[in-house]
N, C-alpha and C positions, 0 to 999 in steps of 0.2 A: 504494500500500500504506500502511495507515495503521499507527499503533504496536500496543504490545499492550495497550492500554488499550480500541480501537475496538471494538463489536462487529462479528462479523465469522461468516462462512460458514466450521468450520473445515476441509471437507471440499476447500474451493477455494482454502483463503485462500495456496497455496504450489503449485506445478507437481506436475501426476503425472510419474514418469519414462519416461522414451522412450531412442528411438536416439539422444537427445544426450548422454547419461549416461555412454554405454558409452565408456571411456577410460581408458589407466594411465600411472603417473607412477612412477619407480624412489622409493623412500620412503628417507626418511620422508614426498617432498609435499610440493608448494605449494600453498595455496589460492588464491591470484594466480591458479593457471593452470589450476583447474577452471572446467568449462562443463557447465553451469551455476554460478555462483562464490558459492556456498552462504552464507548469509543469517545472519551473525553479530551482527546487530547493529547494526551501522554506523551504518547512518540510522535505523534506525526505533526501537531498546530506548530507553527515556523512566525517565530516575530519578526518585525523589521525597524521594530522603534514608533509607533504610529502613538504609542504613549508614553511615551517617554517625559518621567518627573511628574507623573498624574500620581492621583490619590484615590484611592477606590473603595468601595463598601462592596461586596456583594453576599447577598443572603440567600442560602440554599448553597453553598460553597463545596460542602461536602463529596458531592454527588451531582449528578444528570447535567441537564445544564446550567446551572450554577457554577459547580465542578471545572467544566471548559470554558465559562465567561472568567472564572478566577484564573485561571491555566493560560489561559489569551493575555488576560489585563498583563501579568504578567510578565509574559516574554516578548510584551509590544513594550514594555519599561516603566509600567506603574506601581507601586504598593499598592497591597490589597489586606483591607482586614475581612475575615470572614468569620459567617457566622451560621451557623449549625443547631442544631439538637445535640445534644450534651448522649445521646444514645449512639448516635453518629462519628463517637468520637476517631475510632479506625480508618475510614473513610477522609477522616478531616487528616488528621497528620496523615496522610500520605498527599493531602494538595500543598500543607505547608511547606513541607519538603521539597516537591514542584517548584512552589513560589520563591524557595530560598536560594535554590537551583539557578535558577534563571537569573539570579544577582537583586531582586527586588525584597524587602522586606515584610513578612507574612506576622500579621496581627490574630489571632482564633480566640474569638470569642465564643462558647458554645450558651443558648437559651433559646427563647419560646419567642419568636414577633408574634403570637398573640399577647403578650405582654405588653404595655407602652414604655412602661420604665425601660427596660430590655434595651427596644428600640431605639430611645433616647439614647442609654450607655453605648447605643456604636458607636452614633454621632461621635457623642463628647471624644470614646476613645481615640477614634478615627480621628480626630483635629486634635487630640492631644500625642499619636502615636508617632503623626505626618507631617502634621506644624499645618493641616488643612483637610480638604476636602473637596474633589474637582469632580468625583462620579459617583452617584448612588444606580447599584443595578437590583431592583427587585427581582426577584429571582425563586423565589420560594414560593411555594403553594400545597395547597391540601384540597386533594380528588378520591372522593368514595364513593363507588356507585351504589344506588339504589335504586329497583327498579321500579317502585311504585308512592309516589307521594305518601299515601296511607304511612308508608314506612321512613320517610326520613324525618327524625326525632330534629325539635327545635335545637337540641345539644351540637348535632353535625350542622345545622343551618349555621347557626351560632358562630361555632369553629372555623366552619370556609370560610366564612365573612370576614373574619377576626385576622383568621394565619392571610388571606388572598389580597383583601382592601382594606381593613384598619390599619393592619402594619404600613403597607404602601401609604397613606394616607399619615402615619404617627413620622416614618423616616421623612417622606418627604419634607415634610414641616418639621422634623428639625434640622435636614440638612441645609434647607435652602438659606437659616440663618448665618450662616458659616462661606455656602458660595457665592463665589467670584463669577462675573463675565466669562464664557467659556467653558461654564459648568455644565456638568448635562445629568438627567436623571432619565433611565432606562426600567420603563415595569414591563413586565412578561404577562399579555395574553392569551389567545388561544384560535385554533379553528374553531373551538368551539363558542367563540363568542359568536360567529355568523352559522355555523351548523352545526345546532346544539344539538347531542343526542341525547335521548328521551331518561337515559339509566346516569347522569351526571346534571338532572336540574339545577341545584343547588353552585356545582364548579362553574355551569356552562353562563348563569347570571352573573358570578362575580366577575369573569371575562370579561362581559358586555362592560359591566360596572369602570372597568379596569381600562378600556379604551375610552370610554367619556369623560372619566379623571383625565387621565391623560391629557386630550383635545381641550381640556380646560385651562387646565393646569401649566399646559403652552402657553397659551394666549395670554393669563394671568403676570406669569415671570417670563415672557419674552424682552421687556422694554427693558430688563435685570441685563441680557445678555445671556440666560440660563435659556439652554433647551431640552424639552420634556419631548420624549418619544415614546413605543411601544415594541415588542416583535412578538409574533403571534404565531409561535411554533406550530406545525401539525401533531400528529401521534407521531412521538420521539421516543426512544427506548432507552427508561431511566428507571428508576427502583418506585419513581410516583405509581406506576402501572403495575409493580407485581405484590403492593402492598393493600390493595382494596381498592386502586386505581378504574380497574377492568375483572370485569367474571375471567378467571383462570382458563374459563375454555375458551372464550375468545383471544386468547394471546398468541395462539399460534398461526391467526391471522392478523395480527397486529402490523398495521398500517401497509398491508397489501391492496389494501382499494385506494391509495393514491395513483395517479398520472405515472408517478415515477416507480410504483409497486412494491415498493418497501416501505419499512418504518424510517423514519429520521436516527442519524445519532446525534450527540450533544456535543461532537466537535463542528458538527455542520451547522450549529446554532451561533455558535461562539464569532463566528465575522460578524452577523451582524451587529450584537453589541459593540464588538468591537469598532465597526464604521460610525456608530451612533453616539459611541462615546467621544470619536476623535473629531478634529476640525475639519477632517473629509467632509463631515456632514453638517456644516457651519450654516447652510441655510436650509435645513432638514428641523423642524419642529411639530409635536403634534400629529406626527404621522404614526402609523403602523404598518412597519416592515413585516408582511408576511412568510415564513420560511415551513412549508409545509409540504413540498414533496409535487406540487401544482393544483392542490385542491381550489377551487374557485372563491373566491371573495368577493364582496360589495366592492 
């Protein structure tokens, strides 16, 4: 496999899924111990400096795509503090490691963004670790299917809410006290905010939620000089999915009805933060970067 620089066949360039997929893990997950052990990064994402001297937050770091937005931020030349589930913790030192790898400074914080204090403590740490703060990437989320209203308890409404759009909503206000001109804040949607399936009501709302923050939230601190984006992965292959994400028997068709007939991985997620954080995308605000394999959008 060569980097993401090679040209390459994108329809082949990553496994379709099968019966090796189908598996569950009590969550939040490790990505250690998925089979197939989903494609962060590791070996193959190639920096070239696009952030060099940045400052970064990303939550969900651990693992999936979080995992390769950290992995990226990284070896493009930013610090990155992450921040995880304290269960997570296997998963997380081995991104540190990565981070320290690459000559950048790796901060790990492990807690809950359904916390606000939590949330808060990056900030502060993050501007106290960096001397700043120039990227928040929301990154983290919580998807548990249920397949009939009757059964999803106010407790799970609660929670998506909490971990998907209060967090996003607690970081972004307190990052933005802290950024400069140049700053940018990156949240993670979904295909599922334009085709919601019927067994992820509850995830497939907070998406929707999550690009209209967004579009707002541009508009709001644009005259700042801060730009607010989104990227709205398709079905990606991360530990969100084999922890209550998906019924276990559908995993072995897991993201075979895209265009491109595979599932996504979470190094093929990782450019686009990566463009969205840099001044590549200097008059890009408010938008949401699709990256889903060619499923259709509004």
């Amino acid at each position: 496999m060569a980097d993401q620089y090679t040209l390459q066949d994108p329809s082949t360039q990553y496994p379709k899924a099968g019966p090796e997929f189908q598996q569950q893990q009590e969550g939040p997950g490790l990505q250690k111990d998925m089979t197939p052990v989903p494609d962060s990064g590791e070996e193959l994402y190639r920096g070239t400096g696009r952030l060099t001297g940045r400052k970064a937050i990303v939550t969900g770091a651990d693992s999936g795509i979080g995992r390769a937005v950290a992995i990226a931020f990284a070896r493009e030349g930013a610090d990155v503090l992450l921040s995880y589930m304290p269960e997570e913790e296997e998963d997380a030192k081995q991104v540190v490691k990565l981070v320290e790898e690459a000559g950048r400074k790796a901060v790990a914080i492990p807690g809950d963004i359904k916390d606000k204090q939590y949330c808060e403590q990056l900030v502060s740490a993050a501007v106290q670790e960096f001397g700043g703060l120039d990227i928040l990437a929301n990154v983290a989320g919580k998807q548990q299917y249920v397949e009939d209203i009757a059964d999803l308890t106010d407790e799970q409404f609660d929670e998506t809410f909490k971990t998907n759009v209060y967090s996003m909503f607690w970081l972004s206000k307190a990052a933005l006290k802290h950024m400069k001109p140049g700053s940018s804040i990156i949240n993670t949607t979904s295909i599922q905010a334009y085709s919601p399936a019927p067994i992820l009501l509850d995830y497939a709302t907070t998406k929707s939620a999550i690009n209209t923050f967004t579009k707002a939230l541009a508009q709001q601190v644009g005259s700042k000089g801060i730009r607010v984006n989104a990227v709205a992965p398709g079905p990606v292959w991360t530990p969100l999915q084999i922890v209550g994400g998906q019924p276990e028997d559908a995993l072995k068709e897991f993201g075979n009805q895209t265009p491109l007939g595979r599932p996504g991985q979470p190094i093929e997620m990782a450019p686009a933060y990566v463009f969205l954080a840099s001044q590549e995308s200097s008059y890009v605000s408010g938008e949401t970067l699709n990256a889903n394999g060619g499923m259709p959008t509004p």
